[in-house]
FIKOLZA-1660 file (N, C-alpha, C; in steps of 0.1 Angstrom, whole numbers, plus 5000, padded with zeros to 4 digits):
% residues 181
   i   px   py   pz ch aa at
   1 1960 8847 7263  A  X  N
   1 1953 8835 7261  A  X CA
   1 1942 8838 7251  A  X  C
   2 1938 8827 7242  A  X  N
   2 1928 8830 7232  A  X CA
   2 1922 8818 7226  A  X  C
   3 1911 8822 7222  A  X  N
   3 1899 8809 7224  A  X CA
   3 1896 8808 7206  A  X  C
   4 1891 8794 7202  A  X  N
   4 1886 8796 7188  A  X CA
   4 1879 8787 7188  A  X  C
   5 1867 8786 7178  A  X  N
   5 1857 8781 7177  A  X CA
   5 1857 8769 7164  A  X  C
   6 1868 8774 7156  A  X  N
   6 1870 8768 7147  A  X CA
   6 1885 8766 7139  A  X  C
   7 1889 8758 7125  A  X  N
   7 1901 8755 7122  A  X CA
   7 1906 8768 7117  A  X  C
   8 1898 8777 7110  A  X  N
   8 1906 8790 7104  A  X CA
   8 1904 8800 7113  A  X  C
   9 1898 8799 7125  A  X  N
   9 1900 8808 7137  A  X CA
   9 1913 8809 7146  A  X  C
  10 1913 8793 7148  A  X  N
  10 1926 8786 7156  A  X CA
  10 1937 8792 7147  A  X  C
  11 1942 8785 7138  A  X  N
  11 1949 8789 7125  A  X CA
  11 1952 8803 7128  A  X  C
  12 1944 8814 7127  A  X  N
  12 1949 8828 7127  A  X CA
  12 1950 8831 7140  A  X  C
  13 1945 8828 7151  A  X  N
  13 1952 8832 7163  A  X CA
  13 1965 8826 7166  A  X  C
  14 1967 8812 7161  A  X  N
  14 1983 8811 7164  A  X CA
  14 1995 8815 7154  A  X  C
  15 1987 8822 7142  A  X  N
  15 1997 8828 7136  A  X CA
  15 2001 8844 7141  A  X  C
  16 1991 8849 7145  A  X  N
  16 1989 8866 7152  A  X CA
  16 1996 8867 7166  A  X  C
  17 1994 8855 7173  A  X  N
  17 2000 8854 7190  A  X CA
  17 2014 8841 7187  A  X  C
  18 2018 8837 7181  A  X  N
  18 2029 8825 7182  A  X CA
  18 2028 8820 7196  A  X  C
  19 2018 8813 7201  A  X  N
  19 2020 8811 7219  A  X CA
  19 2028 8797 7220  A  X  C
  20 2030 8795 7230  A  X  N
  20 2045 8782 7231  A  X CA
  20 2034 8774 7231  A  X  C
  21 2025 8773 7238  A  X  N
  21 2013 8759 7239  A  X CA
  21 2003 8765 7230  A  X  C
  22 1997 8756 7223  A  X  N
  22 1983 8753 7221  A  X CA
  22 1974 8742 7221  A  X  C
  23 1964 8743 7231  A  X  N
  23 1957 8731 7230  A  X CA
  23 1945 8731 7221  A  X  C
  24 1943 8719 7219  A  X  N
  24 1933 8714 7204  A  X CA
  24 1925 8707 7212  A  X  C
  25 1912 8707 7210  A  X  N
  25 1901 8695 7208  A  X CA
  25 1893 8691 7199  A  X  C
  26 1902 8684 7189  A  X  N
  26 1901 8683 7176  A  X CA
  26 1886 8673 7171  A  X  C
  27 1872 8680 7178  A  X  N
  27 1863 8672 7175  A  X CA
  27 1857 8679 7163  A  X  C
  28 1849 8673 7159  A  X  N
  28 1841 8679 7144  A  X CA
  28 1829 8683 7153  A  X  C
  29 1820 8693 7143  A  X  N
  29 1827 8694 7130  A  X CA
  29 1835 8709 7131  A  X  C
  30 1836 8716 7135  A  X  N
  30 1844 8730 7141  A  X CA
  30 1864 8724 7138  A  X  C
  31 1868 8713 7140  A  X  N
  31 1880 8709 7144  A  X CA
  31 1882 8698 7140  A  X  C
  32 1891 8693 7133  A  X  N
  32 1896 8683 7121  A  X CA
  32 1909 8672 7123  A  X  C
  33 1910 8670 7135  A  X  N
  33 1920 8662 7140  A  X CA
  33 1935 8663 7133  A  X  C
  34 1940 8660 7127  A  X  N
  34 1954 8660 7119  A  X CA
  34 1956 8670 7113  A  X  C
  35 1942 8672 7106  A  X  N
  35 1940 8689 7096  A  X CA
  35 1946 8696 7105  A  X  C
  36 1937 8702 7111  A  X  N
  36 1942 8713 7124  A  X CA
  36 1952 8713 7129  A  X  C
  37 1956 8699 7132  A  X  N
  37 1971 8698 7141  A  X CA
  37 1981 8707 7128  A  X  C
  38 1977 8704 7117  A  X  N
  38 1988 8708 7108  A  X CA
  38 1992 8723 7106  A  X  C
  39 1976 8725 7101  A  X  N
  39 1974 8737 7099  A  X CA
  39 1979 8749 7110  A  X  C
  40 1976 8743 7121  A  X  N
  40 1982 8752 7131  A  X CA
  40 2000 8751 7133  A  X  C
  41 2007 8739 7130  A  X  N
  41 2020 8740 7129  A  X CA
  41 2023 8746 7117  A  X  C
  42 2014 8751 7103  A  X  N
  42 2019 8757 7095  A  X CA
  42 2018 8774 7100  A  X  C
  43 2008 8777 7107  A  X  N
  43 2008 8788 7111  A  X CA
  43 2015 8793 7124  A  X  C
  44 2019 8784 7131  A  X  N
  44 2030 8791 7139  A  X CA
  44 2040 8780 7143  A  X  C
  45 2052 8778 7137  A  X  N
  45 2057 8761 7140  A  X CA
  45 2067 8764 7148  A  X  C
  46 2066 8777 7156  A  X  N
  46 2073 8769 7170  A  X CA
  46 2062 8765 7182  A  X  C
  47 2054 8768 7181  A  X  N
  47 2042 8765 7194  A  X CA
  47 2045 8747 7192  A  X  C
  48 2038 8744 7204  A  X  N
  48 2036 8735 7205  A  X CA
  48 2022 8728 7207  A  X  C
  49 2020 8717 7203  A  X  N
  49 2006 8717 7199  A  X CA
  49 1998 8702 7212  A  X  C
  50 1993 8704 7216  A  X  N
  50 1987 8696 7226  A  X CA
  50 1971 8694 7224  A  X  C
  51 1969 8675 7220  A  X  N
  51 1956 8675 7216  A  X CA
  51 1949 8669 7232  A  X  C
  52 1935 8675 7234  A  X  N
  52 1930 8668 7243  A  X CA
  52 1917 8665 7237  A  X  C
  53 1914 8652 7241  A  X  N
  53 1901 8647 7233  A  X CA
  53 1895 8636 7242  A  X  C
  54 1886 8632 7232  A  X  N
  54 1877 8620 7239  A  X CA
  54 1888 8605 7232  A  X  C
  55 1892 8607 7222  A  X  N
  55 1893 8589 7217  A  X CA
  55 1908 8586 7219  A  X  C
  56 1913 8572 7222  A  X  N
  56 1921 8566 7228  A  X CA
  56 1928 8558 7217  A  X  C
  57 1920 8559 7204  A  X  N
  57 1924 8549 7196  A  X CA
  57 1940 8552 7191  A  X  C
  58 1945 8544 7189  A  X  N
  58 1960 8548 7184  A  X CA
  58 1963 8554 7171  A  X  C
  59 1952 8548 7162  A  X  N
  59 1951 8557 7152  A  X CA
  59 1952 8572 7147  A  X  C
  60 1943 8579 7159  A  X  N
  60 1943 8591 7162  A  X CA
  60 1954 8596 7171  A  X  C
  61 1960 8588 7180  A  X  N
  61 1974 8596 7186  A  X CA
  61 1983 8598 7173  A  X  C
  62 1987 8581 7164  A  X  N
  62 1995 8585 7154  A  X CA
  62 1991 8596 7146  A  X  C
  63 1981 8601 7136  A  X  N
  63 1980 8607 7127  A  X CA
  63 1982 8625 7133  A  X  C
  64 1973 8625 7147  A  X  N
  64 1975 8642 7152  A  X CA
  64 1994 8642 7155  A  X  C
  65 2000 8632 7162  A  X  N
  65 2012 8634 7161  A  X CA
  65 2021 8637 7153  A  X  C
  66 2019 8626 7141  A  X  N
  66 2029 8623 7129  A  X CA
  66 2025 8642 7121  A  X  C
  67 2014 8647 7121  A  X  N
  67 2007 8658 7119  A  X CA
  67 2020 8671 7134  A  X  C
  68 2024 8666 7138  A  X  N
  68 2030 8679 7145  A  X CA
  68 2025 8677 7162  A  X  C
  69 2015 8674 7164  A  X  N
  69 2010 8676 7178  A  X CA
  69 2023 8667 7188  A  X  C
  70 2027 8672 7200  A  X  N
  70 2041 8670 7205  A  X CA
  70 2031 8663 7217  A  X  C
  71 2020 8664 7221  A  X  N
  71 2010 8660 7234  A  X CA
  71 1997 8649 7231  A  X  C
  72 1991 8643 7239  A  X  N
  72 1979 8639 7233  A  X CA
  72 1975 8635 7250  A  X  C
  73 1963 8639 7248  A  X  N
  73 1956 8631 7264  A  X CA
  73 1942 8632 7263  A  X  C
  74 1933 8623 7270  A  X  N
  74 1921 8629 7272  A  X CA
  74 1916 8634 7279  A  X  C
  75 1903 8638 7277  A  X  N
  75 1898 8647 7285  A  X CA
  75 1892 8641 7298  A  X  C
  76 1890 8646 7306  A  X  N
  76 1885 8640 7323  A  X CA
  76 1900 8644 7335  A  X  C
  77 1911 8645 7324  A  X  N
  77 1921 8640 7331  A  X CA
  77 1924 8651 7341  A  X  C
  78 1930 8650 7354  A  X  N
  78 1928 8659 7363  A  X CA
  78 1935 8675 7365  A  X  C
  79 1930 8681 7371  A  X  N
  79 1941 8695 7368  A  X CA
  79 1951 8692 7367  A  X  C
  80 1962 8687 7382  A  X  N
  80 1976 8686 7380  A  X CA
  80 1979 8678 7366  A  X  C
  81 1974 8669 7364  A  X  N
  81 1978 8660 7354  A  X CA
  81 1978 8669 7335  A  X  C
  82 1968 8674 7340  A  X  N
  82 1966 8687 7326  A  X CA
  82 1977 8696 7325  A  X  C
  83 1979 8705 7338  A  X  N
  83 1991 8712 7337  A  X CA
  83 2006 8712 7336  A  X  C
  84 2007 8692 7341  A  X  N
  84 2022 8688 7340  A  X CA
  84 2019 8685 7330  A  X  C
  85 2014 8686 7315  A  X  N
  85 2012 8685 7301  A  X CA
  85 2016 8691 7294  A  X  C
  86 2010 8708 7300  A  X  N
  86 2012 8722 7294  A  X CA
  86 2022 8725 7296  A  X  C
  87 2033 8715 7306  A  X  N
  87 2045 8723 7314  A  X CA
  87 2052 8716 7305  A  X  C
  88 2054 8700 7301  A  X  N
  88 2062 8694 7293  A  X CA
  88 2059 8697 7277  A  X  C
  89 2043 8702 7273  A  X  N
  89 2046 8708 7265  A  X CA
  89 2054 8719 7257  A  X  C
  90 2055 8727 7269  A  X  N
  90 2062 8742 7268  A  X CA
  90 2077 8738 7271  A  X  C
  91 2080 8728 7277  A  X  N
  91 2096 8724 7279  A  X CA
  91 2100 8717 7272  A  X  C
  92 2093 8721 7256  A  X  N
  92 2096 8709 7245  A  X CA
  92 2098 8694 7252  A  X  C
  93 2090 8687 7256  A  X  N
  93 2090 8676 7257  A  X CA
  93 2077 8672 7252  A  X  C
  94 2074 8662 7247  A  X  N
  94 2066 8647 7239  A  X CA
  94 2058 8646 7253  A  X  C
  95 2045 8646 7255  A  X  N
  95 2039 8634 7264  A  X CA
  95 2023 8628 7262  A  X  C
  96 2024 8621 7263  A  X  N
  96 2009 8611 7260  A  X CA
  96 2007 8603 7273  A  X  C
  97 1995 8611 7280  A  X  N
  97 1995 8601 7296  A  X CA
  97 1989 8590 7292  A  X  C
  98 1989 8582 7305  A  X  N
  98 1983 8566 7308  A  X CA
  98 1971 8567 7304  A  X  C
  99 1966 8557 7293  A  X  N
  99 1953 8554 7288  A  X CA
  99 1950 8559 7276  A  X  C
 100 1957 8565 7269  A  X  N
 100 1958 8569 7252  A  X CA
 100 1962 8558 7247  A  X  C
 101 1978 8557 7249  A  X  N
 101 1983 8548 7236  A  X CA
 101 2000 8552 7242  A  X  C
 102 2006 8543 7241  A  X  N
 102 2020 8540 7240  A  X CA
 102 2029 8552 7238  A  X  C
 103 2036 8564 7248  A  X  N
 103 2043 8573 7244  A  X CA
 103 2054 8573 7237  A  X  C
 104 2060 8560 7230  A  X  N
 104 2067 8559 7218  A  X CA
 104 2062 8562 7206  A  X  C
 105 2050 8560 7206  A  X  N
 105 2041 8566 7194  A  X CA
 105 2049 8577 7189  A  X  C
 106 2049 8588 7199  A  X  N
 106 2052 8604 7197  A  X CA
 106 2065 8603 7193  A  X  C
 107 2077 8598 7197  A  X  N
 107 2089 8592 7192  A  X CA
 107 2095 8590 7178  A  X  C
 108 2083 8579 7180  A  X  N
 108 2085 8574 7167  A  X CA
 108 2083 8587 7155  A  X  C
 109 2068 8592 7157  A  X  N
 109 2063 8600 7147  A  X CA
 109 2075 8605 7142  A  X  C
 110 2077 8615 7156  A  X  N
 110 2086 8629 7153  A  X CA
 110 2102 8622 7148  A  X  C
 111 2106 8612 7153  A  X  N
 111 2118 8607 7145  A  X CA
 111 2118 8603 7130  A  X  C
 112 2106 8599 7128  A  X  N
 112 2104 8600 7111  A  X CA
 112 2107 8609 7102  A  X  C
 113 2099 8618 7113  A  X  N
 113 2091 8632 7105  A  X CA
 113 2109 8640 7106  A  X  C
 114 2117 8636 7114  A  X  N
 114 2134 8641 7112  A  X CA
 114 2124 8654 7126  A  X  C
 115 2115 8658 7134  A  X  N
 115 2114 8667 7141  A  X CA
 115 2120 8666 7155  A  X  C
 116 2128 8655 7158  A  X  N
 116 2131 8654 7175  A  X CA
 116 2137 8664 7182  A  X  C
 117 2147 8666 7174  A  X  N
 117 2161 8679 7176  A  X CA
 117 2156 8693 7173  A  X  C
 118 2148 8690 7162  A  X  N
 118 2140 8710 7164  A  X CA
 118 2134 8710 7170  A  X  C
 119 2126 8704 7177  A  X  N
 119 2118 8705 7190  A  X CA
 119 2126 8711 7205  A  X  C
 120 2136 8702 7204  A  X  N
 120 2144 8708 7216  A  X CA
 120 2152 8723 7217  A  X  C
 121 2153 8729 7207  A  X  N
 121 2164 8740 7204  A  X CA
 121 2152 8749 7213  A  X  C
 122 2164 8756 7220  A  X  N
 122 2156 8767 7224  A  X CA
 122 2160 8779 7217  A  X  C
 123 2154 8794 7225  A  X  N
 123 2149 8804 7215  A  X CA
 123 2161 8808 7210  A  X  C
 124 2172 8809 7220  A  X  N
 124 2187 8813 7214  A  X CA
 124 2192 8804 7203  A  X  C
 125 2186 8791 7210  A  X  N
 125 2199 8785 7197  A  X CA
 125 2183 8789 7181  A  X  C
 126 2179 8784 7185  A  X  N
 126 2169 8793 7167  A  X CA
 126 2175 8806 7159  A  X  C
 127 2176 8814 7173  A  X  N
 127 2185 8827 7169  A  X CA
 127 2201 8822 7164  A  X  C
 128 2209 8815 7168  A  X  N
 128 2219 8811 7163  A  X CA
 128 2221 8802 7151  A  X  C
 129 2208 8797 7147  A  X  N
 129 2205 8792 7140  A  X CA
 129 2201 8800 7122  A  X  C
 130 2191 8810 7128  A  X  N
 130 2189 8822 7119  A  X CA
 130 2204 8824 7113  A  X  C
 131 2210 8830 7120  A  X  N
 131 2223 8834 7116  A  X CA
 131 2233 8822 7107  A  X  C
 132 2233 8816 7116  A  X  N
 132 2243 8806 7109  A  X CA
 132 2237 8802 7094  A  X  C
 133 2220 8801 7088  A  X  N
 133 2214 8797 7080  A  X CA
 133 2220 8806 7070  A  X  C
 134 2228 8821 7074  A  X  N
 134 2229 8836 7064  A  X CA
 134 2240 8834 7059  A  X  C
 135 2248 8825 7073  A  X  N
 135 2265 8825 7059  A  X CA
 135 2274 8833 7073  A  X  C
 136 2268 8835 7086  A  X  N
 136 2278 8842 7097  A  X CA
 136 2287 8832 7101  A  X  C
 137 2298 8836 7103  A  X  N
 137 2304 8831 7116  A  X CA
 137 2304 8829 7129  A  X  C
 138 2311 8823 7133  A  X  N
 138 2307 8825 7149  A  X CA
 138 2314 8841 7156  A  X  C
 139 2320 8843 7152  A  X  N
 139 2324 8855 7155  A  X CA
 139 2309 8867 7153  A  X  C
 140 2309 8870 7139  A  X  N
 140 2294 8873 7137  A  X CA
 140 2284 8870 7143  A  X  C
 141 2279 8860 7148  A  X  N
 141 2272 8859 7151  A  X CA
 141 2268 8862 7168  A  X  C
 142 2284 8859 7173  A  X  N
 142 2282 8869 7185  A  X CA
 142 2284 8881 7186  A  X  C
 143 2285 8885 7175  A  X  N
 143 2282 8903 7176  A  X CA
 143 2269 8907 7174  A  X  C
 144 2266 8900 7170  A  X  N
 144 2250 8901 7165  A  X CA
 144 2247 8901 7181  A  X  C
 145 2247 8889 7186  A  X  N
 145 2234 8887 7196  A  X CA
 145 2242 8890 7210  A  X  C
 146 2253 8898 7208  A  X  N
 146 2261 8904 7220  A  X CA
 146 2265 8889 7225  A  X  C
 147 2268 8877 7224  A  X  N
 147 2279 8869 7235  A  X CA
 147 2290 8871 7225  A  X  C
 148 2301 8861 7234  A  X  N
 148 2317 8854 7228  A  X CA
 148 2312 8845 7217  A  X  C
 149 2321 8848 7208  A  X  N
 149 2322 8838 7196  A  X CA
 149 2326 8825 7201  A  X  C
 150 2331 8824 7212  A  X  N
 150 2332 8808 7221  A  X CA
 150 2318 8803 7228  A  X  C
 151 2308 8816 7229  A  X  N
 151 2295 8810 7231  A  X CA
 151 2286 8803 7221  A  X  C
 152 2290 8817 7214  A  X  N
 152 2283 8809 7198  A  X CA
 152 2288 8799 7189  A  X  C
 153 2303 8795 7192  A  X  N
 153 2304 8777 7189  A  X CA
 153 2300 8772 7199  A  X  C
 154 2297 8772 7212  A  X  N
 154 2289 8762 7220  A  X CA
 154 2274 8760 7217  A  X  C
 155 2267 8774 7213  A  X  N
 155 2250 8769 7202  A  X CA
 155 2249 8762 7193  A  X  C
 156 2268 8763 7185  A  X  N
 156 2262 8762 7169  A  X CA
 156 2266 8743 7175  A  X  C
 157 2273 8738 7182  A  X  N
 157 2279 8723 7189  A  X CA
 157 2268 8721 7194  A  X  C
 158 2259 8730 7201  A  X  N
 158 2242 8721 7209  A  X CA
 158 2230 8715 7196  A  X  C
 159 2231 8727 7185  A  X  N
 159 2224 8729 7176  A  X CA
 159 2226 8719 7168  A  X  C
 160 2240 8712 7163  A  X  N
 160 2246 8701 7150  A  X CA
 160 2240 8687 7157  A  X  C
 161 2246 8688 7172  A  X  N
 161 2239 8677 7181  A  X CA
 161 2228 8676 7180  A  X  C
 162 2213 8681 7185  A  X  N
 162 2202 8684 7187  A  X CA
 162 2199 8677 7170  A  X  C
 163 2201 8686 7167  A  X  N
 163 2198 8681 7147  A  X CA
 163 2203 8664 7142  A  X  C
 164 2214 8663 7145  A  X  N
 164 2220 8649 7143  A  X CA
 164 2227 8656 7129  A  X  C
 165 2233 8669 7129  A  X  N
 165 2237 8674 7118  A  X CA
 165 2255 8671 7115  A  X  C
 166 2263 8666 7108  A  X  N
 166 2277 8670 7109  A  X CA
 166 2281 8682 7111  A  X  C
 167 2273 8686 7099  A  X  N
 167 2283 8704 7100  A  X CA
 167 2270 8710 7098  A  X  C
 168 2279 8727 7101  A  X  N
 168 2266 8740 7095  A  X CA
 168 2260 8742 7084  A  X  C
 169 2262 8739 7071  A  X  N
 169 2261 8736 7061  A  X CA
 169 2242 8727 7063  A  X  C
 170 2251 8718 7065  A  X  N
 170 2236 8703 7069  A  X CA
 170 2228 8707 7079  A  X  C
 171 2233 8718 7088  A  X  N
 171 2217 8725 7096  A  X CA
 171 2209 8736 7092  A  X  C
 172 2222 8743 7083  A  X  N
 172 2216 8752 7075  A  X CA
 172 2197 8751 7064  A  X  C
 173 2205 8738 7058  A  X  N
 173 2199 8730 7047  A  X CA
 173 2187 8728 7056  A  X  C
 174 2187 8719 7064  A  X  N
 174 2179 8717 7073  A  X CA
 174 2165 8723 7076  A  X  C
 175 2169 8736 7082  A  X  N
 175 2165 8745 7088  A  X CA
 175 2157 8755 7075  A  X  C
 176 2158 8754 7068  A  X  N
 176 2155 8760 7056  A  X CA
 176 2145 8750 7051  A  X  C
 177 2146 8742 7048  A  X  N
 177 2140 8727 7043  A  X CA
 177 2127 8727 7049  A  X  C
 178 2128 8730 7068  A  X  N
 178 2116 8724 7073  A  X CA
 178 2111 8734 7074  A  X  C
 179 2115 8747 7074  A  X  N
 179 2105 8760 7078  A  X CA
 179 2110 8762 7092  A  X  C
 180 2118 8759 7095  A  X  N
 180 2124 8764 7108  A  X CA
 180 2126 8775 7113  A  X  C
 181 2133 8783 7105  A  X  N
 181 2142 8790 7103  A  X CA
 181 2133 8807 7096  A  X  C
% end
């Protein structure tokens, strides 16, 4: 765990630690609402980013979201309710509790932004992903990471889905495109 006082503090601890969560309280002037949310998915874009704050307005759910943040709640809100946050954060899931703003917001963003399906992949399929981005086969690729080449078409079939991709080619692209990879 690691604490920051500011946006280029935050920034270099999530790029030095990659942690699955990070929470934000994107108040000024230390912390920059959308800035930050960014800045921190530029610096480590698999974490996930969870803002907790004071304002409800929808403005600010949209812009930290559409910005990368996958959470949004405020603050008061109670332990359990904090930690089933940190838990659906870390389980790649979206959540904005009761009294922010409409959890389609987050939806919406990340379906804009084309982020729904990289969000979900977990660490293997990324790893299957890496590979497949090189030009491997599935054969390859399970030599690489020790399974069956019949495992590694069931990654590379979770991964085309997950993406909304036809083929490897277009996850490839993809994956490369967003910084995924």
């Amino acid at each position: 765990m690691a604490e920051a006082a500011d946006e280029d503090a935050a920034a270099a601890l999530a790029a030095e630690h990659e942690p699955d969560v990070v929470m934000v309280d994107p108040q000024p002037p230390a912390l920059h609402g959308e800035r930050t949310v960014r800045r921190l998915v530029e610096a480590s874009p698999r974490s996930r980013i969870l803002v907790v704050t004071d304002s409800a307005a929808s403005e600010d759910v949209r812009e930290t979201v559409a910005a990368g943040a996958c959470g949004y709640l405020l603050k008061g809100e109670s332990v359990p309710e904090l930690v089933a946050c940190v838990r659906a954060a870390a389980g790649a899931r979206s959540l904005i509790l009761p009294g922010t703003a409409a959890s389609e917001l987050v939806e919406q963003a990340h379906a804009s932004l084309g982020l729904n399906g990289a969000r979900e992949l977990s660490r293997r399929e990324l790893e299957v992903l890496r590979l497949l981005a090189e030009g491997h086969d599935n054969g390859e690729i399970g030599a690489v990471l020790h399974i069956s080449p019949a495992t590694a078409k069931s990654h590379v079939s979770r991964i085309l889905a997950k993406l909304n991709k036809q083929n490897r080619v277009q996850a490839a692209v993809y994956a490369v495109r967003t910084g995924l990879i």
